[in-house]
N, C-alpha and C positions, 0 to 999 in steps of 0.2 A: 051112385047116379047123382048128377049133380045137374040142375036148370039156372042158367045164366040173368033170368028173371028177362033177357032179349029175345026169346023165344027160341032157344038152343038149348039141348041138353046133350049129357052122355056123360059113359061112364070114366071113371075117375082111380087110376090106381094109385096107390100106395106102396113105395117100397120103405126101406129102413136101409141103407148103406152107407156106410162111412169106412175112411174117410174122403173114397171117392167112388163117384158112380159108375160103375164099369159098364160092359156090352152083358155080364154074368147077372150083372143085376136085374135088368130093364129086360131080358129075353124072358122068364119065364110069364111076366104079365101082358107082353107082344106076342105071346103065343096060343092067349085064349080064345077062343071065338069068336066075342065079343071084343073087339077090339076097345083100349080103352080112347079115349080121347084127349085126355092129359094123363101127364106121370109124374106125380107129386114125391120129393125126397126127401122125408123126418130123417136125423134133424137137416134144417136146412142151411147151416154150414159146413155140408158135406160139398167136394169141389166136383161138377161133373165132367169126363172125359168126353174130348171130340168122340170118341168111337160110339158111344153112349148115345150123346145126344143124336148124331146120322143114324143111328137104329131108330128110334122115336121120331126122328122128324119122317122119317121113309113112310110111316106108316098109314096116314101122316097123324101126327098128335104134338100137342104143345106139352114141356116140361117145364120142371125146376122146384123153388119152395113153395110151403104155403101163400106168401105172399104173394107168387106168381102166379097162383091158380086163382087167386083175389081177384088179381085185376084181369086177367083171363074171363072171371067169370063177367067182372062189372065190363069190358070191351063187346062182349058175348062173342067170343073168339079163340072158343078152347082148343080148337083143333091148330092153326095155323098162329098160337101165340110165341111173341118173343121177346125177350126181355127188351126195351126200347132202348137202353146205354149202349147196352151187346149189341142189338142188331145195328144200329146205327153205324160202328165202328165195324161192323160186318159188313154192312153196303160200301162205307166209303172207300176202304181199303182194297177189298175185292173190284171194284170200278172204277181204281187208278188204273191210266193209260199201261205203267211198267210193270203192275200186277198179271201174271197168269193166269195163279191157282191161288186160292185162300183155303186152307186147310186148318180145320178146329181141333188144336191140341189137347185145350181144357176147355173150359165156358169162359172165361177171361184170359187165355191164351192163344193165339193163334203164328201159323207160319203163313208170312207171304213169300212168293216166290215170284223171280221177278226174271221179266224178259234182260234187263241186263243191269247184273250184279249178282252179287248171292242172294239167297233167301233170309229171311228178316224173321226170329222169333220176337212175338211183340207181346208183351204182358201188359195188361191192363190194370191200372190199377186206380181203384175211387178213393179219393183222399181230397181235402179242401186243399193242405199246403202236405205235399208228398215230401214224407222223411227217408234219413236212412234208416231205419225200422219199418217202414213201410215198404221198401225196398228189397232188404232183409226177410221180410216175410213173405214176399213174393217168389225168393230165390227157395226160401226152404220148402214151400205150397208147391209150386211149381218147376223147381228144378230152375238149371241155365236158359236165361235168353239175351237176348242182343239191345232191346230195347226196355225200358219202361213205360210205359205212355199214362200220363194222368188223364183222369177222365174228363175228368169238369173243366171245362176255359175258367170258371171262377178259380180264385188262390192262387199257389202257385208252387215252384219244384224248389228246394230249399239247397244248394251248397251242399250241405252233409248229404240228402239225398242222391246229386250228382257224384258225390267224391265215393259215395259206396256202391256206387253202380259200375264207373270207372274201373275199382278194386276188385269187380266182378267182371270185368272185361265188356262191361254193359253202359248206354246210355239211356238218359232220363230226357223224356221230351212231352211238349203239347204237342196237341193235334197237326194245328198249322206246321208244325218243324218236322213231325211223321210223314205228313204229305211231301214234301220238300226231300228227306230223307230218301223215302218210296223210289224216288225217279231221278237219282244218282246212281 
């Protein structure tokens, strides 16, 4: 049990899964009586799957690491918390005019699907100046996508990082060029 100190409380699970968070994992503590209110994952560089987190938000409950239950707690917002990077890139995307459906692959991966074009795997990724090693690690974390997208308008996408994204049949872009991308 855990009190926000904003006059919220509730209970608080704990799983341990690596090195991703499945629907296997998060079902047997969504099936106690007491519902929990967040779902906390030691260690917290475990990657959580879209299927995962749609289980836990249903219920409804905020997930992710210890950090996120941090500021979950100091928001007093356990039940309805989300990452602010992620959900951001969640709103925007999903409320492009050419956006359909926005479907969550991983916690930093996502598919848009688009009234007309194909659908857009988009990998997120937090980097000040995004390399190819950053790039790289995205593909082996999460498999193939179509895009890169850095997170932060600060820094910026480096050449190497573009030439190995290309070599993956993938591009590297900021926000503003994703938008633009979106609705072609």
């Amino acid at each position: 049990m855990i009190e926000t100190g904003r006059g919220q409380q509730g209970n608080v699970a704990v799983i341990g899964a690596k090195p991703v968070v499945m629907p296997d994992d998060v079902r047997p503590v969504l099936a106690h009586v007491s519902k929990p209110a967040f779902v906390v994952n030691i260690p917290s560089s475990a990657t959580w799957s879209g299927p995962a987190i749609s289980m836990v938000q249903a219920v409804p409950a905020g997930f992710g690491s210890l950090g996120d239950l941090g500021r979950a707690a100091r928001q007093g917002n356990l039940w309805g918390y989300r990452n602010k990077e992620f959900g951001f890139f969640e709103d925007a995307i999903g409320q492009h005019g050419n956006v359909r459906n926005l479907t969550r692959l991983y916690d930093a991966v996502f598919i848009a699907e688009r009234y007309l074009g194909p659908a857009l795997t988009i990998a997120l990724i937090d980097a000040y100046s995004m390399s190819a090693e950053d790039v790289r690690r995205a593909r082996a974390k999460f498999g193939t996508f179509d895009i890169a997208l850095k997170m932060s308008s600060y820094g910026d996408v480096t050449s190497a990082a573009t030439a190995a994204a290309v070599s993956m049949g993938a591009e590297t872009m900021m926000f503003r060029d994703l938008m633009r991308r979106l609705g072609q």
